[in-house]
TIMARFI-414074 format. One line per 10 residues: number of its first residue (from 1); their letters; for each residue x negated, y negated, z negated of N, C-alpha, C. Coordinates in steps of 0.2 Angstrom, whole numbers, padded with zeros to 4 digits. Each point is the difference from the previous one (the first is absolute). Layout:
BEGIN
NUM	a	X:Y:Z:X:Y:Z:X:Y:Z | ...
This chain:
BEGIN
1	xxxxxxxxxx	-0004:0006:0000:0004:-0006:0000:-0004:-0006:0000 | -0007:0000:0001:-0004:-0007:0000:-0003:-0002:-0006 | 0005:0004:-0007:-0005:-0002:-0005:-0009:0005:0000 | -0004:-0005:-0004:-0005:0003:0000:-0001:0003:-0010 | 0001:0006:0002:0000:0003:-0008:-0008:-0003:-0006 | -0004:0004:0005:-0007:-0004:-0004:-0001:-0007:-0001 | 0002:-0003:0003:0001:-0008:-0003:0006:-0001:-0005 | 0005:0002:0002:0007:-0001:-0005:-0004:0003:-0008 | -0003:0007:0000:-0003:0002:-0006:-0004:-0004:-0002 | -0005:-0003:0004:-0007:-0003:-0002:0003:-0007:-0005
11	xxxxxxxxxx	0006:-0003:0004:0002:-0007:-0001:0004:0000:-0008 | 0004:0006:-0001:0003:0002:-0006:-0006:0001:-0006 | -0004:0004:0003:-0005:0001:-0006:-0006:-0007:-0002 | 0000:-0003:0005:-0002:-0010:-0001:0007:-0003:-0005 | 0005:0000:0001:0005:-0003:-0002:-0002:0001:-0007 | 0001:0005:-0003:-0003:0005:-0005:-0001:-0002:-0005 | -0006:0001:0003:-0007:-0001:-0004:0000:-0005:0000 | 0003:-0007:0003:-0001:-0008:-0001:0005:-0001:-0006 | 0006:0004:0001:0005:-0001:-0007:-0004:0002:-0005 | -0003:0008:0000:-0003:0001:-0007:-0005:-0005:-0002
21	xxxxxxxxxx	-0005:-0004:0002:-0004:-0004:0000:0003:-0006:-0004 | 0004:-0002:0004:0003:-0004:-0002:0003:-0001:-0006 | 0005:0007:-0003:0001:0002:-0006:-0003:0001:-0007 | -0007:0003:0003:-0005:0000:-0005:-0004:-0006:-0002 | 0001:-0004:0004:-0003:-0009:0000:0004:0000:-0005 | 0007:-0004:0001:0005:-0001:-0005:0003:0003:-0007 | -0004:0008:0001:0001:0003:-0008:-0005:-0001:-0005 | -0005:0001:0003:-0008:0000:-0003:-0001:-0008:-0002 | 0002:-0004:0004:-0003:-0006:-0002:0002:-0004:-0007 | 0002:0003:-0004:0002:0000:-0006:-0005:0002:-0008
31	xxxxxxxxxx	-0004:0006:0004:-0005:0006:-0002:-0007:-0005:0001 | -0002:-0002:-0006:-0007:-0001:0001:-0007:0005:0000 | 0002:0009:0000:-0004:0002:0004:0003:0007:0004 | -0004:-0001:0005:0003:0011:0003:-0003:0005:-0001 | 0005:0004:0002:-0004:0009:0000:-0001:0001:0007 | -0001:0004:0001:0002:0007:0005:0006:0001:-0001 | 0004:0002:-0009:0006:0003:0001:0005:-0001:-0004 | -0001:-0009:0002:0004:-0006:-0002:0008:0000:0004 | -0003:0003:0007:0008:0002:0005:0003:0006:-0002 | -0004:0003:-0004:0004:0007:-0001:0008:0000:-0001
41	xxxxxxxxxx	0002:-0003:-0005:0007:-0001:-0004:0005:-0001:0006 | -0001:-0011:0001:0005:0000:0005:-0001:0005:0006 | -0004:0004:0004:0001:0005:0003:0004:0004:-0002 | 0000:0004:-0004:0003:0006:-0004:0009:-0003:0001 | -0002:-0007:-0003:0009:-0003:-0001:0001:-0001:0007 | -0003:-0001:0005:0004:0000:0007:0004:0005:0002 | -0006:0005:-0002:0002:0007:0003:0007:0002:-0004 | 0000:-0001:-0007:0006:0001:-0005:0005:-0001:0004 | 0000:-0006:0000:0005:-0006:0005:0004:0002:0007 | -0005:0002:0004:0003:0006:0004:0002:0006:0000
51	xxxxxxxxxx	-0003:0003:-0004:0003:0006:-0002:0007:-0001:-0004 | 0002:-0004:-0002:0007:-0002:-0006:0005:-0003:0006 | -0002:-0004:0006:0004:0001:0003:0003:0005:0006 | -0006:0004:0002:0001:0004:0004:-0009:-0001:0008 | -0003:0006:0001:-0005:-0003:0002:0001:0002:0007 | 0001:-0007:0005:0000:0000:0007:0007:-0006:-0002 | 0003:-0001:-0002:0007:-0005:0001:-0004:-0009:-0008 | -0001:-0003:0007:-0001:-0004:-0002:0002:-0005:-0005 | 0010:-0002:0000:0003:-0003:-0003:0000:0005:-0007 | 0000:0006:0000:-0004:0005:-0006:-0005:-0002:-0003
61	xxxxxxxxxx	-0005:-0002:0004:-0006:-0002:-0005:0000:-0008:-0003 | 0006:-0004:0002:0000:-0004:-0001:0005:-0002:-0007 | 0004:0006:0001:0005:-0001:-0006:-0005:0006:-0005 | -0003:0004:0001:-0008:0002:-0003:-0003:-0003:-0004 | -0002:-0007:0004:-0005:-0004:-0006:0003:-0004:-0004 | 0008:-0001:0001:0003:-0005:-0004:0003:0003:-0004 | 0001:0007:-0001:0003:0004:-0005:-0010:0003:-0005 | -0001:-0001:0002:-0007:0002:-0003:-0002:-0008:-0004 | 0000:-0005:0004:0000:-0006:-0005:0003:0000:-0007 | 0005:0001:0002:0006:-0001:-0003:0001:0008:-0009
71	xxxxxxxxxx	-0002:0003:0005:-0001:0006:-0009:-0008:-0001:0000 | -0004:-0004:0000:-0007:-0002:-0001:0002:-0007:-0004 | 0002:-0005:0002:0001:-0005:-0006:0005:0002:-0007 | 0006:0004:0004:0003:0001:-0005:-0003:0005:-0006 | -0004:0007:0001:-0003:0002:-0004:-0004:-0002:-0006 | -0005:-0008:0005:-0004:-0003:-0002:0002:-0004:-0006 | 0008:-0002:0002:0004:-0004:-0005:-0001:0003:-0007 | 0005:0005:0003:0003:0004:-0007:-0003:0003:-0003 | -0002:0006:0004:-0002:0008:-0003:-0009:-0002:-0003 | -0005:-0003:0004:-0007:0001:-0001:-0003:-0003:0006
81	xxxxxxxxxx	-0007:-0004:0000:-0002:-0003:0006:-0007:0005:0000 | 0001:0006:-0004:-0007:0004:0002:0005:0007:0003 | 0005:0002:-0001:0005:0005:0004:0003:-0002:0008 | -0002:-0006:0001:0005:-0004:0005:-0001:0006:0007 | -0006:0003:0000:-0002:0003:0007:0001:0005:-0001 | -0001:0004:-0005:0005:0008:-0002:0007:-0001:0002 | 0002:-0006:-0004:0007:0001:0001:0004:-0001:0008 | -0005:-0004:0004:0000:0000:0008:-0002:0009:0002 | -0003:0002:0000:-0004:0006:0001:0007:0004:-0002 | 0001:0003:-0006:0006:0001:-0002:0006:0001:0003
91	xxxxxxxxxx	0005:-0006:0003:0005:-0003:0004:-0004:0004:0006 | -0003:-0001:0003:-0002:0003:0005:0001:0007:0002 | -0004:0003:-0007:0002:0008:0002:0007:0002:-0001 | 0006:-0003:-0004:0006:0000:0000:0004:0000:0006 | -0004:-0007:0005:0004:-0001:0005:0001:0006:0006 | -0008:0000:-0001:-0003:0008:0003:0001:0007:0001 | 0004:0000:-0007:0005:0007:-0003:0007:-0001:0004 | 0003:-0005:-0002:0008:0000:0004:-0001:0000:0006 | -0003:-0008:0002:-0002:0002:0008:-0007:0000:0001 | -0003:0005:0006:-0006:0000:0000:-0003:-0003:0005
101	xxxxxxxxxx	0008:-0004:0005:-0004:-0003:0007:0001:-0007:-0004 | 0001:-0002:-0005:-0001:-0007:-0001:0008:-0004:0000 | -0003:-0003:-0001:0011:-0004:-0002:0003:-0001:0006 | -0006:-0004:0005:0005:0000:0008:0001:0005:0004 | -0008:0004:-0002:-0003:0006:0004:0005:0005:0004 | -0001:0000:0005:0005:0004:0003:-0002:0009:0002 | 0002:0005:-0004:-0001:0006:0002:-0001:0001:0006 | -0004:0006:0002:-0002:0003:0005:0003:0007:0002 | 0002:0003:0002:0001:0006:0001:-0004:0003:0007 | -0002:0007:-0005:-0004:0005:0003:0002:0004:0004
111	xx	0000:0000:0006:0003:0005:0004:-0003:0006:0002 | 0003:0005:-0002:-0006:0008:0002:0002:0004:0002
């Protein structure tokens, strides 16, 4: 159809990396110093974030990081500001038990 795939890819994964770059400028700049595995967390909570909405459905990982905000402040409120990521991790794997494709995530069926 005209498109060129390796360009569409190459341009995507530019796109990217110029967001996460930019992301971590914006986070870090608060941190007077870094690690190596100073991005570990927020990673781990991106992926949380995806997973809690469903992985591959966008508007999922969107309503993902706002529900993961949202029982992160509130834990932090109430319950402990040293449990706040367990109790994220936690909700997680609950969510996981009921459904396991994610809140939006839409099953797959196997054909055989």
């Amino acid at each position: 159809m005209g498109v060129n795939v390796n360009k569409t890819i190459s341009i995507t994964f530019a796109i990217g990396s110029a967001l996460a770059a930019v992301a971590s400028v914006l986070l870090f700049s608060a941190y007077p110093s870094l690690m190596p595995t100073s991005g570990s967390m927020p990673g781990i909570k991106a992926f949380v974030a995806a997973v809690f909405g469903g992985i591959g459905s966008i508007p999922g990982a969107m309503i993902g990081g706002i529900l993961l905000g949202v029982i992160e402040i509130l834990s932090r409120a109430y319950i402990s500001t040293q449990l706040a990521d367990a109790i994220v991790f936690a909700v997680l794997i609950l969510v996981l038990i009921i459904k396991p494709t994610g809140i939006m995530g839409k099953q797959i069926r196997e054909k055989v």
